[in-house]
RODRENNU-430300 format. One line per 5 residues: number of its first residue (from 1); for each residue x, y, z of N, C-alpha, C. Coordinates in steps of 0.2 Angstrom, whole numbers. Example, Ala and Ser with C-alpha at 12.3 -4.5 7.8 and 13.67 -1.06 7.14 Angstrom:
REM RODRENNU-430300
1> 66 -28 39 62 -22 39 66 -16 39 | 64 -11 35 68 -5 36 64 0 39
REM end
This chain:
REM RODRENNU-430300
1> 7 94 9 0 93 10 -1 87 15 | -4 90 21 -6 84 27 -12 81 25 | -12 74 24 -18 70 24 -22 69 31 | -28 71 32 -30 68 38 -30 60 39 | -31 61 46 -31 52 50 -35 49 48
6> -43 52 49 -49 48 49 -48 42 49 | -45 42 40 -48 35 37 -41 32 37 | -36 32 40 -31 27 44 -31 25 50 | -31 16 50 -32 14 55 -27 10 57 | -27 6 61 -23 1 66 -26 -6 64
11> -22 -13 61 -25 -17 62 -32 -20 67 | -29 -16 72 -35 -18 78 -41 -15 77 | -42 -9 72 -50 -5 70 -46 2 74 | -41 3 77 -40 10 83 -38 16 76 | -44 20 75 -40 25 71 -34 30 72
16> -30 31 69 -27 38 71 -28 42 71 | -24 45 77 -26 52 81 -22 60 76 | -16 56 72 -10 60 70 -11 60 61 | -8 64 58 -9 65 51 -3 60 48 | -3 55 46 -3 50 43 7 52 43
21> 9 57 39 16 58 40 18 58 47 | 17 62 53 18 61 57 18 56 62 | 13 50 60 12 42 62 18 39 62 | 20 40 53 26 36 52 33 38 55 | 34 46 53 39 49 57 40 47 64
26> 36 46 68 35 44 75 37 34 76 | 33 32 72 37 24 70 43 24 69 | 46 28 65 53 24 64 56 27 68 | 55 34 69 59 34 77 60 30 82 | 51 27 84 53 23 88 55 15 88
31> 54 15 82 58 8 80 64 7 80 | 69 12 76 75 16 77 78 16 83 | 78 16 88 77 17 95 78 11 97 | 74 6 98 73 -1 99 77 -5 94 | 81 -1 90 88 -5 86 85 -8 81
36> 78 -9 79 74 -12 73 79 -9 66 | 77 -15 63 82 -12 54 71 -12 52 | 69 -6 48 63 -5 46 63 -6 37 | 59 -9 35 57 -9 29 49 -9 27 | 47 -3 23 41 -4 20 37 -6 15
41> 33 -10 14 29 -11 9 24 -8 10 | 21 -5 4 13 -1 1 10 -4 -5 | 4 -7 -3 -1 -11 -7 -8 -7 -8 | -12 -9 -11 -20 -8 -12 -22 -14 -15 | -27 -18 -12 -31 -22 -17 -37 -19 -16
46> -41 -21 -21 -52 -21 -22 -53 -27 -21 | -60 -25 -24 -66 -32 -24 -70 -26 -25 | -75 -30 -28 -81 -30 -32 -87 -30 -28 | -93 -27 -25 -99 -30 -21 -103 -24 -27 | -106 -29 -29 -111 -26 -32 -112 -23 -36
51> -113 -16 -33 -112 -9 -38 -106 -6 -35 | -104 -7 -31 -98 -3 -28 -92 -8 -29 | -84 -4 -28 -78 -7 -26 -76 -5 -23 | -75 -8 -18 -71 -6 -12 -63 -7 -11 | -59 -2 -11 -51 -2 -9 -49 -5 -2
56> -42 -4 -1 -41 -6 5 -34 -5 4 | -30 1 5 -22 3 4 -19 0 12 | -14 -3 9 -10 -6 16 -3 -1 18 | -2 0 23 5 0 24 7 -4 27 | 14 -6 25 15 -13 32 23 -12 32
61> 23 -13 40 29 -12 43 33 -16 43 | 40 -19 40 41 -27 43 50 -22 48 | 48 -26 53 53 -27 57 59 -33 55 | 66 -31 54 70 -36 49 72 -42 55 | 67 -48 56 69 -52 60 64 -51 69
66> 58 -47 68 57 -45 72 48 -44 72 | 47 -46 66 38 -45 65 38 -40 60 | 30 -38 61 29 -31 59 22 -29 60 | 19 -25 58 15 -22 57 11 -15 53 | 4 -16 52 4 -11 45 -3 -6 46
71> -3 0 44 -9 4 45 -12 3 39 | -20 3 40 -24 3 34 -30 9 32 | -30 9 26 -36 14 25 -39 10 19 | -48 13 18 -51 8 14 -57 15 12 | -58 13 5 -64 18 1 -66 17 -2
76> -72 19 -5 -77 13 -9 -78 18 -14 | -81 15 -22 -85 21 -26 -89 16 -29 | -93 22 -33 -98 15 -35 -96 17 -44 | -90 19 -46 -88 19 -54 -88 11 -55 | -90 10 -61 -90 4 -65 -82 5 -67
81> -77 -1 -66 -72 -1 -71 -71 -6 -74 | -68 -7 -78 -63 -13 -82 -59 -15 -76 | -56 -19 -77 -52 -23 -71 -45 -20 -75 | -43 -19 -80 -36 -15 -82 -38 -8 -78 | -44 -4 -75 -42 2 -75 -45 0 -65
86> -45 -4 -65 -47 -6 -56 -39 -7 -55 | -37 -9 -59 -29 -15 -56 -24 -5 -55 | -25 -2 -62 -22 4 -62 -26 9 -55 | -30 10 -55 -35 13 -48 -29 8 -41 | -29 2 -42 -26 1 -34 -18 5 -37
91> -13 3 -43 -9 7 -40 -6 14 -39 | -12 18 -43 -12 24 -42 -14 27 -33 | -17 22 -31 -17 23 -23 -10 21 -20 | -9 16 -21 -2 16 -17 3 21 -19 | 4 22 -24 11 28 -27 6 35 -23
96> 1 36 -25 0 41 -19 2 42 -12 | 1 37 -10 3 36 -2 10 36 -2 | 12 32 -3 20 28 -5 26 38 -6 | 22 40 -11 24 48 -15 22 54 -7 | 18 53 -5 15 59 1 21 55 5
101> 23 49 7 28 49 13 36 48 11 | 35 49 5 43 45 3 48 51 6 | 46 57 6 50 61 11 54 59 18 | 50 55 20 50 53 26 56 47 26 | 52 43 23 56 36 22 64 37 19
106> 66 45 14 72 46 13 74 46 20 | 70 52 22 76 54 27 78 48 35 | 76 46 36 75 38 40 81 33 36 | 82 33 28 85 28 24 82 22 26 | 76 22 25 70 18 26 69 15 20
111> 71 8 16 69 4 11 61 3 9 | 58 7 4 51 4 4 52 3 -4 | 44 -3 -4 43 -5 -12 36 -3 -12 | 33 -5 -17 27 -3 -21 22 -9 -22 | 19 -14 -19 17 -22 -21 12 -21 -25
116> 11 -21 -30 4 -23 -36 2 -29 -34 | -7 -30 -34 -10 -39 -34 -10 -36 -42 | -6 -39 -45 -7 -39 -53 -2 -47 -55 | -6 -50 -59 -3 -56 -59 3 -58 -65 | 8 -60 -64 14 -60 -68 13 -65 -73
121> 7 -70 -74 5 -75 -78 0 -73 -82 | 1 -71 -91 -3 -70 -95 -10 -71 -93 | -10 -79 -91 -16 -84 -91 -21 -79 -85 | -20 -74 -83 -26 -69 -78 -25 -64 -79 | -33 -61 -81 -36 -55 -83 -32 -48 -81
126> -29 -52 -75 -26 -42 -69 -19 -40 -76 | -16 -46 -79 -9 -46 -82 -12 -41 -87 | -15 -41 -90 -16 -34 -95 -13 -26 -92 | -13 -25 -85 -10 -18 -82 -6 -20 -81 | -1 -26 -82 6 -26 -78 10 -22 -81
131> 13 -21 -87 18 -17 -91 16 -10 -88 | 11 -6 -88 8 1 -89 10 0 -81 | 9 -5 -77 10 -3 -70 16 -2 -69 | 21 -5 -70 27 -7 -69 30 1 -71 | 28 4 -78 31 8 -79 27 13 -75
136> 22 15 -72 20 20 -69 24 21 -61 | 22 13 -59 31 14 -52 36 17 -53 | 39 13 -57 46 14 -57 47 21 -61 | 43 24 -64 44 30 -65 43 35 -61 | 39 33 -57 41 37 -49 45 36 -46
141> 48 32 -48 56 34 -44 57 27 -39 | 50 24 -37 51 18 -33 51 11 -37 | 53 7 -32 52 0 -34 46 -3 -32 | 46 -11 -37 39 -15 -35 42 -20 -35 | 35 -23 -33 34 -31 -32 27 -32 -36
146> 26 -38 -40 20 -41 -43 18 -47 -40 | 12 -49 -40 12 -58 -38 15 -62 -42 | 17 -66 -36 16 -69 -30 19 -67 -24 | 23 -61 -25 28 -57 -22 26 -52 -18 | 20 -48 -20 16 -44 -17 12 -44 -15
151> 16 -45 -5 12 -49 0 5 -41 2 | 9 -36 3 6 -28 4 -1 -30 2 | 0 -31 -6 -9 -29 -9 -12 -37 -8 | -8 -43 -8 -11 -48 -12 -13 -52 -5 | -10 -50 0 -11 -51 7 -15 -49 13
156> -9 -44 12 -13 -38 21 -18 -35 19 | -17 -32 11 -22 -27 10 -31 -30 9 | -28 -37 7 -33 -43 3 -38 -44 10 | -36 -43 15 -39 -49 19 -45 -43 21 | -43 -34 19 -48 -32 23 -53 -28 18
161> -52 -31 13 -59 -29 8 -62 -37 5 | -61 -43 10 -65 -47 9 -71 -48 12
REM end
């Protein structure tokens, strides 16, 4: 199934013109190319305004020794949730995206992880979805990161639904 572009963007606001697999397909080649070793991280954090939550799923590209960078997509609803079923909402978005390109990234032999903002310390409310998250990743077959280690959601993803 192709996802359309639309609502994947370029840091800089420039939407895609290509169907999100065939973005990244064309990145690691071209990365590939340029001798880059590719790894990727896939995030989603929220926030709260109001009556709505607005998402923010990251993809981020790191360049090993070289930078990187990351495509974003962002969607709002206006459902009321629990912060246990928001925290699960952000990584049900990433294992989506993460799951639609994992094809990809096998065949590249492209390292990616799964970043949760889910906090590893009892003492914050996100920690009630960490066990259930953990086992929904890694049941899919990928790896995670939680905070303070999950720069994807608690970072890049963070900056653009504030």
């Amino acid at each position: 199934m192709q996802q359309p572009t639309k609502q994947w963007r370029k840091l800089t606001g420039e939407y895609l013109r290509n169907y999100i697999v065939d973005e990244v397909q064309g990145v690691l080649l071209r990365e590939k190319e340029k001798g880059h070793t590719i790894k990727v991280c896939i995030g989603t954090d929220s926030q709260v305004k109001g009556k709505e939550t607005e998402f923010a799923t990251a993809i981020v590209f790191i360049r090993k020794g070289h930078g990187g960078f990351m495509y974003l997509n962002n969607e709002t609803t206006c459902e009321k949730m629990s912060i246990r079923q928001r925290m699960m909402t952000e990584v049900s978005k990433s294992i989506e995206i993460a799951y639609h390109l994992s094809n990809v990234f096998t065949n590249h032999n492209v390292d990616m992880e799964v970043h949760v903002d889910i906090n590893t310390s009892p003492m914050f409310k996100s920690n009630e979805a960490l066990s259930e998250a953990i086992g929904y990743i890694t049941g899919m077959g990928f790896s995670f990161k939680a905070k303070p280690d999950a720069f994807a959601s608690s970072c890049c993803a963070n900056k653009v639904v504030q």
